[in-house]
Backbone as CSV, one residue per row, in Angstrom:
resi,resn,N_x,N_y,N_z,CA_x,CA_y,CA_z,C_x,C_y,C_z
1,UNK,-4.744,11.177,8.562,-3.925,11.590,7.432,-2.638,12.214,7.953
2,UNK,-1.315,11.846,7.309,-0.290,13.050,7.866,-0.535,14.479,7.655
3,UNK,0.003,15.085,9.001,-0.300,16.488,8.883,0.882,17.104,9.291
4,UNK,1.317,18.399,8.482,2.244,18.676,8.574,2.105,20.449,8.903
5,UNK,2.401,21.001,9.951,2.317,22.540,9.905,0.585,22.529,10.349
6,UNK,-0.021,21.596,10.538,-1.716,21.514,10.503,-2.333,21.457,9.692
7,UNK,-1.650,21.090,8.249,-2.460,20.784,7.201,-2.088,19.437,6.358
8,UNK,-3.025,18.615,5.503,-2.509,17.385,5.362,-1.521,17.382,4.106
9,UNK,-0.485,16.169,4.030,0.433,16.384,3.344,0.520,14.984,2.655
10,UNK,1.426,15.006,1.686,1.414,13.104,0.938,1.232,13.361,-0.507
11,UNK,1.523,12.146,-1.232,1.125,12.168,-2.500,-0.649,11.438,-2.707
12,UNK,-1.563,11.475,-1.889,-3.103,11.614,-1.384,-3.806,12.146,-0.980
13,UNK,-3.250,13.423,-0.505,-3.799,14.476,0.233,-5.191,15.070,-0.336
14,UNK,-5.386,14.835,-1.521,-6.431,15.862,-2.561,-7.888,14.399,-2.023
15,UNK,-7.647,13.235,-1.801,-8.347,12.292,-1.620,-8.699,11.836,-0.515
16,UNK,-8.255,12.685,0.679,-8.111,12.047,1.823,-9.622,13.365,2.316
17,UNK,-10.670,12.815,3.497,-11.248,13.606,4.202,-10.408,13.625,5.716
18,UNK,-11.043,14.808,6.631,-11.051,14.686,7.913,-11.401,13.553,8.587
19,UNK,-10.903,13.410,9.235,-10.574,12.453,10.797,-11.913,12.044,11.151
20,UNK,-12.327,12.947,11.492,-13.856,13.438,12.168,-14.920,12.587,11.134
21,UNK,-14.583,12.979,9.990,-15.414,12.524,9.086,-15.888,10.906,8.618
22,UNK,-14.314,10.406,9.229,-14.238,8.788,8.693,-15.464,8.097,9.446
23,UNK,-15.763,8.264,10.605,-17.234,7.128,11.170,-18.113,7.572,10.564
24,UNK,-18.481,8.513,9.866,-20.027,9.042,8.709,-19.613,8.302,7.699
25,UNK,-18.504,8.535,6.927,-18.047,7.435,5.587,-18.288,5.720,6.156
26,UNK,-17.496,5.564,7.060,-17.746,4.342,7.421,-19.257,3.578,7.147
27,UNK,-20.384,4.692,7.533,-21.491,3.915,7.957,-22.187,3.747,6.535
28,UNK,-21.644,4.627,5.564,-22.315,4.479,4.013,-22.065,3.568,3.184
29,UNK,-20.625,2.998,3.752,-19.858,1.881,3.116,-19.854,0.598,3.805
30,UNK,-20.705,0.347,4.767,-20.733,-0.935,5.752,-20.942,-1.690,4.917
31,UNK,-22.458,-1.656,4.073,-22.490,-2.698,3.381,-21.423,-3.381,2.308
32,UNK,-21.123,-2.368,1.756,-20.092,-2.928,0.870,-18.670,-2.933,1.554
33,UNK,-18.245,-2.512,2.197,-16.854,-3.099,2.912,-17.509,-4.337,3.990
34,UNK,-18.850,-4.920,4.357,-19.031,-6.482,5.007,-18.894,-7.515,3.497
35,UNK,-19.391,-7.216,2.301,-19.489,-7.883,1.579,-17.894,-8.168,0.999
36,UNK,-17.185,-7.164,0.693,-15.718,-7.539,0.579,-15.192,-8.688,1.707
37,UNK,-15.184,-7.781,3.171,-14.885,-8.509,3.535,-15.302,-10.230,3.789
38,UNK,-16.630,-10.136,3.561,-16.850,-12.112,3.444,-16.524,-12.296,2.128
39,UNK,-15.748,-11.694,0.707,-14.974,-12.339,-0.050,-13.925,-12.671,0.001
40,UNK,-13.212,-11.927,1.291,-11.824,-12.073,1.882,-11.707,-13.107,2.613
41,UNK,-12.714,-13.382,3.361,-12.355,-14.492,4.284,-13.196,-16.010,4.243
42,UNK,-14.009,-16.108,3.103,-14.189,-17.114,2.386,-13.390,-17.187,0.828
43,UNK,-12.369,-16.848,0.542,-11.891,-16.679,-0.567,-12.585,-16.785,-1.720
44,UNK,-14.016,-15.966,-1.639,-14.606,-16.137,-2.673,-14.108,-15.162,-4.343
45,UNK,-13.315,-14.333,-4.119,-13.076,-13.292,-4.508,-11.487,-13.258,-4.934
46,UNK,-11.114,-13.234,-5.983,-9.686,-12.656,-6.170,-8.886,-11.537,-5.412
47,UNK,-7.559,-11.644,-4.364,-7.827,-10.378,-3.693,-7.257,-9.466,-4.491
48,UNK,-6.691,-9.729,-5.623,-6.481,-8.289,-6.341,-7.770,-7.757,-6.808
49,UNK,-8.755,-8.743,-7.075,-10.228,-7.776,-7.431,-10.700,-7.236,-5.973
50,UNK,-10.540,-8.037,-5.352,-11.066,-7.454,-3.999,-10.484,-5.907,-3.675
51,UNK,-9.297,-5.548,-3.942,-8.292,-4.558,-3.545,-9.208,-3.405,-4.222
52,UNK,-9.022,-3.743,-5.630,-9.243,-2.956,-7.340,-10.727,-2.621,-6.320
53,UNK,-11.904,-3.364,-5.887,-13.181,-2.429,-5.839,-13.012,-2.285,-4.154
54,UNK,-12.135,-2.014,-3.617,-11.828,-1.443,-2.236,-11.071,-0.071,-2.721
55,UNK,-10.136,0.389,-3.433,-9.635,1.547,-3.727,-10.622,2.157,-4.480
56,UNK,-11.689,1.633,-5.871,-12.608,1.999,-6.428,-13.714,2.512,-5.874
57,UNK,-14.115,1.669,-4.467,-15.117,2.278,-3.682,-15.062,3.925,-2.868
58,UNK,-13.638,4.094,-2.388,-13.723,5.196,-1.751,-13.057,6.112,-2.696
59,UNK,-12.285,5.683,-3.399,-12.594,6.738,-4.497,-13.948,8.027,-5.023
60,UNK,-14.984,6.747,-5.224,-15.808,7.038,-5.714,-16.995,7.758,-4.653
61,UNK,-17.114,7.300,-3.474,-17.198,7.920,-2.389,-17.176,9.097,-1.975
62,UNK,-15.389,9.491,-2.368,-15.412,10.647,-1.854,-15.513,11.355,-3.047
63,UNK,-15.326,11.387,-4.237,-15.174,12.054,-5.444,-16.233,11.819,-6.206
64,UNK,-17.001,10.617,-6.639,-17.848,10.581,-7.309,-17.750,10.226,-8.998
65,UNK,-17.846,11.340,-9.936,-17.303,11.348,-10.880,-16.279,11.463,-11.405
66,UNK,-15.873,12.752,-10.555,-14.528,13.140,-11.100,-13.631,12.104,-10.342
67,UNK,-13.280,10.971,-9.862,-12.670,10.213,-9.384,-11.554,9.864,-10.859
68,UNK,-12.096,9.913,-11.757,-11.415,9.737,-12.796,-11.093,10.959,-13.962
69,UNK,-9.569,11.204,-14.163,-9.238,11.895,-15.395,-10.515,12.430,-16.485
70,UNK,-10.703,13.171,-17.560,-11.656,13.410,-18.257,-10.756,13.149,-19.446
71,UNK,-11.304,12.160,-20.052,-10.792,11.434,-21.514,-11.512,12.102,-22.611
72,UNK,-12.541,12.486,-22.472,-13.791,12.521,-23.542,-14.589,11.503,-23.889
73,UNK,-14.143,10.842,-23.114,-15.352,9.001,-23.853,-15.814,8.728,-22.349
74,UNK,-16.909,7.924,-22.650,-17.689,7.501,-21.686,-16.542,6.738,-20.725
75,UNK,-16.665,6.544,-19.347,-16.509,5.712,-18.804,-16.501,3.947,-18.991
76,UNK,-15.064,2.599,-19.234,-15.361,2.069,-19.836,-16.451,1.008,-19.120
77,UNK,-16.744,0.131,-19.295,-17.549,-1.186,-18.633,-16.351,-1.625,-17.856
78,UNK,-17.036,-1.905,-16.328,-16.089,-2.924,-15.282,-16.434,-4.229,-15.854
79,UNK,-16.717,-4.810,-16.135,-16.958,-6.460,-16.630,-15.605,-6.638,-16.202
80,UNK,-14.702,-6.455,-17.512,-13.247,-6.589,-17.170,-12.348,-5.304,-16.636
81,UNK,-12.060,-5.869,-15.277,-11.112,-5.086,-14.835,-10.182,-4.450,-15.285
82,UNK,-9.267,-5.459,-15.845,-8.130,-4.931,-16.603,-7.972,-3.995,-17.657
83,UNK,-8.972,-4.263,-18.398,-9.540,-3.382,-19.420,-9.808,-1.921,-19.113
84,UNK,-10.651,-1.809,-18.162,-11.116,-0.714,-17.240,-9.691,-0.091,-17.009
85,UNK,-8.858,-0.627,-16.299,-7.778,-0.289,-15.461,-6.786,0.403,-16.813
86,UNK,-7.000,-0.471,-17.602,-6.023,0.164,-18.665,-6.191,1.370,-19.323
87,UNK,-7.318,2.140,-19.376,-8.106,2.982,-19.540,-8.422,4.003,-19.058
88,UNK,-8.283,3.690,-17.710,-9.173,5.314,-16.774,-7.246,5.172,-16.705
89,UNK,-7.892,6.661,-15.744,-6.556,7.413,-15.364,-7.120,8.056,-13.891
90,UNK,-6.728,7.755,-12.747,-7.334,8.113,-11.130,-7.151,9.409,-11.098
91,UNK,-7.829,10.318,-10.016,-7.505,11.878,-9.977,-6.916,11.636,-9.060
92,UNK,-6.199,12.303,-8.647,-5.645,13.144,-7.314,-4.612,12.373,-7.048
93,UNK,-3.860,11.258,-7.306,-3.050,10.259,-6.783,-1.996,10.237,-7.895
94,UNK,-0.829,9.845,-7.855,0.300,8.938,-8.666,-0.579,7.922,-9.465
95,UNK,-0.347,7.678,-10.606,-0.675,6.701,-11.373,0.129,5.179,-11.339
96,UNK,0.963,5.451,-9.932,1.578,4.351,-9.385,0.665,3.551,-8.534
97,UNK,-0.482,3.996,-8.247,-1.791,3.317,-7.443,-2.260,2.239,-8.657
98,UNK,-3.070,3.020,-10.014,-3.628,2.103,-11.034,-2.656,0.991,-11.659
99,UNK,-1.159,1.540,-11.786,-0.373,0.597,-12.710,-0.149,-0.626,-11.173
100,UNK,-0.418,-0.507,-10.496,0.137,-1.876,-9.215,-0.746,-2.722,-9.638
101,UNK,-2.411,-2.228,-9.147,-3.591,-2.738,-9.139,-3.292,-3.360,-10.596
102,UNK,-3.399,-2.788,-11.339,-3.071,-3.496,-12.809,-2.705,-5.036,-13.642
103,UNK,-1.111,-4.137,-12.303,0.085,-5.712,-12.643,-0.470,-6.387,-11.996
104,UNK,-0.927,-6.714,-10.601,-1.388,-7.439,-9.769,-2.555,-8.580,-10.213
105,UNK,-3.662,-7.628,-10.974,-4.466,-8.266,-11.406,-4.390,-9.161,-12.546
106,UNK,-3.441,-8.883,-13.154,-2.530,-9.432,-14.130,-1.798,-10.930,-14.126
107,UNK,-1.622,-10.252,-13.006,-0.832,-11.908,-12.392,0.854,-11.457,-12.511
108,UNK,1.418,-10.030,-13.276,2.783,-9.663,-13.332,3.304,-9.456,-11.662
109,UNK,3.182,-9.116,-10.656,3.040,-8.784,-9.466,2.848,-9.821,-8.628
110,UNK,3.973,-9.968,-7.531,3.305,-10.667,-6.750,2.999,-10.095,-5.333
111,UNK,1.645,-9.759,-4.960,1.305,-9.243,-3.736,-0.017,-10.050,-2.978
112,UNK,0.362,-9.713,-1.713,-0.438,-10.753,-1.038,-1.329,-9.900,0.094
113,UNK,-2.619,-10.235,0.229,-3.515,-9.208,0.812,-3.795,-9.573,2.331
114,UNK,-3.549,-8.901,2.918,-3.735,-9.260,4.504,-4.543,-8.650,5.536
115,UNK,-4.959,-8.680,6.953,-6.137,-8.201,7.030,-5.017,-7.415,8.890
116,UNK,-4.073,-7.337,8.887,-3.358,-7.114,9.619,-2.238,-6.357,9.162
117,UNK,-1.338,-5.287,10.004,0.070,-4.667,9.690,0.467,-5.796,10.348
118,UNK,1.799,-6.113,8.793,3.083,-6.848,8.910,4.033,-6.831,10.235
119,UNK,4.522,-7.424,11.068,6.083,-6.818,11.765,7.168,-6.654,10.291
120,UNK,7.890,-5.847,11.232,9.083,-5.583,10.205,9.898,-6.515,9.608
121,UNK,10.022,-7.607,10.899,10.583,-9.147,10.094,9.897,-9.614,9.049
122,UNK,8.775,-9.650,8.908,8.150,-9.579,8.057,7.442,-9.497,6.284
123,UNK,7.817,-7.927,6.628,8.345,-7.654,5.805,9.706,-7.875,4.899
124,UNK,10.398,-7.974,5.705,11.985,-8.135,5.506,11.803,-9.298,4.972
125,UNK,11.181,-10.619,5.344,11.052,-11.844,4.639,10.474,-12.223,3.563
126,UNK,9.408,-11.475,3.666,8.248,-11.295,1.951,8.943,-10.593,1.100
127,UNK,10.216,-9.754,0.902,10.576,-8.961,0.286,11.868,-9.975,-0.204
128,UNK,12.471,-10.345,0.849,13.518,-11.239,0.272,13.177,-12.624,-0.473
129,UNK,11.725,-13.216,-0.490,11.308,-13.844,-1.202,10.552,-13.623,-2.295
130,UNK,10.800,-12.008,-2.568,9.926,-11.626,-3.590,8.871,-10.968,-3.880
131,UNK,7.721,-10.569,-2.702,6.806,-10.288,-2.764,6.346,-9.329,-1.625
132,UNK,5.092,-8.371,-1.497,5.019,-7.365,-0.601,3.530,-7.467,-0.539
133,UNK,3.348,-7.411,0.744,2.000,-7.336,1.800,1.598,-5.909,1.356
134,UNK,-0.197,-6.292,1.620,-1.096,-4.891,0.940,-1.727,-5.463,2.217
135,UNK,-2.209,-4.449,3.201,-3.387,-4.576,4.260,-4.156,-3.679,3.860
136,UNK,-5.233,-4.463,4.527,-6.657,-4.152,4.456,-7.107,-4.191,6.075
137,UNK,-7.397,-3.224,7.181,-7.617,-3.247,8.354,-9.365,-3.082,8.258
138,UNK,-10.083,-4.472,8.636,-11.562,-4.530,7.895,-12.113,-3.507,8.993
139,UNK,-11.625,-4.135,10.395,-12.113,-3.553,11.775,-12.083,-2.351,11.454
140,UNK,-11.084,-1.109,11.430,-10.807,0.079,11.220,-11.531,0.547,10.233
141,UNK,-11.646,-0.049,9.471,-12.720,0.258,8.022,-13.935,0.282,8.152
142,UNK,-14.581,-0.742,8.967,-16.064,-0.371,9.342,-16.452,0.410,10.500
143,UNK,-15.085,1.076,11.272,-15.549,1.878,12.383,-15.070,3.130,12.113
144,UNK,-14.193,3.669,10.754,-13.738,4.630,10.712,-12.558,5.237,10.977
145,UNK,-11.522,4.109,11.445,-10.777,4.819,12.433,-9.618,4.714,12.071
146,UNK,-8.123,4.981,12.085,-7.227,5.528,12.001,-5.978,4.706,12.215
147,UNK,-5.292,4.260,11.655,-3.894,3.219,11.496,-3.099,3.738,12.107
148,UNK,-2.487,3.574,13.468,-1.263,4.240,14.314,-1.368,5.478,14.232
149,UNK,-2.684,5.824,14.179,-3.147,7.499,14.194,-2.487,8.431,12.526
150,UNK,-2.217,7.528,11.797,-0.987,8.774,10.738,-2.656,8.324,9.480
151,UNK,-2.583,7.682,9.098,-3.391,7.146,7.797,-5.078,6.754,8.412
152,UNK,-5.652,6.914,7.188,-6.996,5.993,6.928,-6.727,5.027,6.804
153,UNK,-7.597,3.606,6.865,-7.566,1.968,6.069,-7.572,2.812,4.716
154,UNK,-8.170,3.278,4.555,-7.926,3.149,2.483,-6.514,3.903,2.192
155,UNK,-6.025,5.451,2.778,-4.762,5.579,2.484,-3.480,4.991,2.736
156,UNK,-3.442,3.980,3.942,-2.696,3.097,3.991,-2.828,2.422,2.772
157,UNK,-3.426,1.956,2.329,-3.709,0.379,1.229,-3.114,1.348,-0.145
158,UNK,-3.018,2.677,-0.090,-2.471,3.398,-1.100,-1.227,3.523,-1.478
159,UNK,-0.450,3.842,0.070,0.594,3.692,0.645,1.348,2.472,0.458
160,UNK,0.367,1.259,0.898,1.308,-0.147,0.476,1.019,-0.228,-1.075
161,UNK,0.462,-0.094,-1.772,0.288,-0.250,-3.281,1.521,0.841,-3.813
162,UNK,1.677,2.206,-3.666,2.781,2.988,-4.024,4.545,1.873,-3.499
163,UNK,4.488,1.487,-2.508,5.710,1.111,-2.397,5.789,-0.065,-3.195
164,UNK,4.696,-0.738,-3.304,5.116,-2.092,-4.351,4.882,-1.570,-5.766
165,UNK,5.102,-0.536,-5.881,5.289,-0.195,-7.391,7.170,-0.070,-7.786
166,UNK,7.329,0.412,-6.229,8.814,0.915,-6.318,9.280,-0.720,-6.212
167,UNK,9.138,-1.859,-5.282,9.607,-2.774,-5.766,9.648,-3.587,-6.624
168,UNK,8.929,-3.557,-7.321,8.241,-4.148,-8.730,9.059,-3.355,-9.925
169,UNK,8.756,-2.164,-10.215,9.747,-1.520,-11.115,10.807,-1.853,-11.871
170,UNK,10.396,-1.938,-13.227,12.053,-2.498,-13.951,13.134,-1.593,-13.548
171,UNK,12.848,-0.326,-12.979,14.046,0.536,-12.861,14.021,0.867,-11.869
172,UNK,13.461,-0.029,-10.616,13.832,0.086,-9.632,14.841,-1.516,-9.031
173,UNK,15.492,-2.211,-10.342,15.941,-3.122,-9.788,15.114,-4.060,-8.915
174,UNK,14.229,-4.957,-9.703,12.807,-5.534,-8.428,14.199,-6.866,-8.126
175,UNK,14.836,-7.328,-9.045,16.160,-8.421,-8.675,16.938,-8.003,-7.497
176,UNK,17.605,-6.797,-7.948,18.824,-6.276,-6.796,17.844,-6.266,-5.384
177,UNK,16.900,-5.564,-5.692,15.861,-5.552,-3.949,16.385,-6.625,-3.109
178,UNK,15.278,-7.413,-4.344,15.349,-8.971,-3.231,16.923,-9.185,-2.868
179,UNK,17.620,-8.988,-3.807,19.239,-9.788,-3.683,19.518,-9.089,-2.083
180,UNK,19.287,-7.661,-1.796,19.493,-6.736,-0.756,18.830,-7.248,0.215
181,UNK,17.361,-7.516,-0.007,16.770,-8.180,1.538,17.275,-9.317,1.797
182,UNK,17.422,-10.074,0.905,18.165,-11.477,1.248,18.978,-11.650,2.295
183,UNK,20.003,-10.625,2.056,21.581,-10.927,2.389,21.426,-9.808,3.884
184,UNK,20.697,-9.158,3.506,20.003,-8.272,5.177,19.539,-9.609,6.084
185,UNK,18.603,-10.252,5.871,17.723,-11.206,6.135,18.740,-12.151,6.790
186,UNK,19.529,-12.513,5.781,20.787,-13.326,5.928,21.581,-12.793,7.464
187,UNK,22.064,-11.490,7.826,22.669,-11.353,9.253,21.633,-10.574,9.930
188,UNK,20.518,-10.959,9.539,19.267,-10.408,10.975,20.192,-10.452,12.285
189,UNK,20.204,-11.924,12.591,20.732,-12.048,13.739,21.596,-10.957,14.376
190,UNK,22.827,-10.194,13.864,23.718,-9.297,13.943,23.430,-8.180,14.329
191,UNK,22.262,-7.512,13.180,21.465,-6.543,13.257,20.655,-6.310,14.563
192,UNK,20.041,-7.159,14.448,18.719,-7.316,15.724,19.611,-7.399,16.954
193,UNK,20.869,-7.580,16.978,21.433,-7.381,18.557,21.654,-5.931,18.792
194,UNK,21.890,-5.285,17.907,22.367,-3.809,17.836,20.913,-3.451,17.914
195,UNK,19.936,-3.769,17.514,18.392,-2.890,17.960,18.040,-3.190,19.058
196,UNK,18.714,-3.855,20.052,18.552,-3.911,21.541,18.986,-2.779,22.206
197,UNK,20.037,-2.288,21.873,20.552,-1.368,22.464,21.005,0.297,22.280
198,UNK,20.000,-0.020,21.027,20.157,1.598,20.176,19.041,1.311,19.354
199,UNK,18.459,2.397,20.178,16.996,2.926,19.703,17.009,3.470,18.352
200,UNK,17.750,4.849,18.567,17.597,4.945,17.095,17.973,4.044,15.705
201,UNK,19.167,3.274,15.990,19.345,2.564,14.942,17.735,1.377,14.539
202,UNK,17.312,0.986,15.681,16.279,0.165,15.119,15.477,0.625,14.524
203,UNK,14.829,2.149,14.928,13.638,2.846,14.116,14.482,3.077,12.882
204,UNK,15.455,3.447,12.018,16.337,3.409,11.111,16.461,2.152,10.065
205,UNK,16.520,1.279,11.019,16.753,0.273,10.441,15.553,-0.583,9.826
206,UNK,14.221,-0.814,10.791,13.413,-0.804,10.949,12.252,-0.112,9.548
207,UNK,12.843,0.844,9.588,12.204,1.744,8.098,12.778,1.249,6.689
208,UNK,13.965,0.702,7.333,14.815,0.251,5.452,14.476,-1.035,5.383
209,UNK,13.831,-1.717,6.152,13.645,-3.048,5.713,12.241,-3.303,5.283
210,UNK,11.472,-2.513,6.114,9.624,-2.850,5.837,9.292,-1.553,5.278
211,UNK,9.946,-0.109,4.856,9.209,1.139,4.503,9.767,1.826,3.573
212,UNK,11.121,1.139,2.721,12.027,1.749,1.903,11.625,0.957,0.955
213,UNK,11.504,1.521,-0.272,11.492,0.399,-1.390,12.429,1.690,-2.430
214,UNK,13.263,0.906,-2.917,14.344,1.832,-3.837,15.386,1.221,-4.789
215,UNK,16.244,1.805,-5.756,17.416,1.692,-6.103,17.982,0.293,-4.808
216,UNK,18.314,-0.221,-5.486,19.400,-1.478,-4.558,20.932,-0.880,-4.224
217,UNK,21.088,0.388,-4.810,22.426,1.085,-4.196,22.166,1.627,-3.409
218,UNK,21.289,2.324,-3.773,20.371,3.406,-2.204,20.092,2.576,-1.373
219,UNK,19.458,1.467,-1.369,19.395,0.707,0.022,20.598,0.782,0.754
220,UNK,21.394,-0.270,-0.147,23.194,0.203,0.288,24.102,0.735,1.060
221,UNK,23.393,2.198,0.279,24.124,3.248,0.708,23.705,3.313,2.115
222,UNK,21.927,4.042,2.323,21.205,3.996,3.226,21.710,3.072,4.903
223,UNK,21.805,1.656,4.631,22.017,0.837,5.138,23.331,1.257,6.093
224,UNK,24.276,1.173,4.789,26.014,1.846,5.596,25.810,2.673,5.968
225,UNK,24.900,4.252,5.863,24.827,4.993,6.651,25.044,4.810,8.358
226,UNK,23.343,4.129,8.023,23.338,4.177,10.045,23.328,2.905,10.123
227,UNK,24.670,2.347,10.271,25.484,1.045,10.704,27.186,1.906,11.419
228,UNK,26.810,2.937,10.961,27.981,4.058,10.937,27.974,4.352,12.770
């Protein structure tokens, strides 16, 4: 989890356990994170449903009941997802987690589920064509363990679901984005010579193409910054 001062920090923090803790979670959830995963890799499974009872599982995991808002009415029936989704309200998180899962399942969204982190080109290319990578690290998930040391597999997958809310967004300009990665995409070449030789500009740069999702002026702006 990020930790900041020695304590954890994020818009997940209330959902996240210790470090220590993830290979005990791991071993309660084997069965059901092997069974996802052979819906993942026999495509037996929708991966937005696949996603929807991968965030649902450790939710529920670590929280239990209270995983969800208190409405006063029963909990609805999963039969239909969407239904469900339209309904509960998640604890501890942005309600930018449920409305992704939502659109996604919907078919409004276009996101694509992967079992690997993107490179940044990558990204930069799925974005200028429209669409944004959600990983799922299965390995890390059944052993417990830790994404470039900062995240869990499940708070990552939180993490990529929050930013494709920001690109998706009617008011985040989901048009101008793409128009912005495009035309980025468009002088890679240019760019990528200057990340040969200046470190910092690539980690900079590097972040606005695969870790920024925003305003299409703020990219912009951002961009002209450190080109400066």
């Amino acid at each position: 989890m990020p930790v900041r001062d020695g304590k954890p920090y994020g818009s997940f923090r209330k959902m996240l356990v210790p470090r220590g803790e993830l290979p005990k979670e791991a071993i309660r959830l084997k069965e059901k994170l092997e069974t996802l995963r052979t819906n993942f890799a026999n495509d037996t499974l929708a991966h937005s449903e696949i996603l929807i009872r991968f965030v649902l599982m450790y939710m529920e995991e670590r929280k239990g009941r209270l995983s969800f808002l208190k409405t006063g009415r029963p909990l609805p029936d999963r039969s239909d997802l969407n239904s469900f989704l339209m309904e509960v309200r998640f604890y501890g998180m942005p309600d930018t987690v449920r409305q992704t899962l939502l659109n996604w399942n919907l078919g409004n969204w276009d996101l694509r589920l992967i079992d690997r982190l993107p490179s940044s080109f990558e990204m930069l290319t799925s974005q200028a064509e429209g669409y944004r990578f959600v990983t799922i690290d299965w390995d890390k998930a059944l052993q417990g363990e830790m994404i470039e040391d900062i995240r869990d597999v499940w708070e990552h997958v939180l993490h990529d679901l929050a930013h494709a809310f920001m690109f998706f967004r009617e008011e985040y300009e989901h048009e101008g984005q793409v128009l912005f990665f495009k035309e980025v995409l468009s002088d890679y070449p240019i760019y990528e010579e200057r990340t040969k030789r200046d470190e910092v500009f690539r980690s900079k740069f590097e972040y606005c193409i695969s870790d920024m999702n925003s305003h299409p002026a703020h990219l912009r702006l951002y961009l002209r910054a450190i080109l400066r």
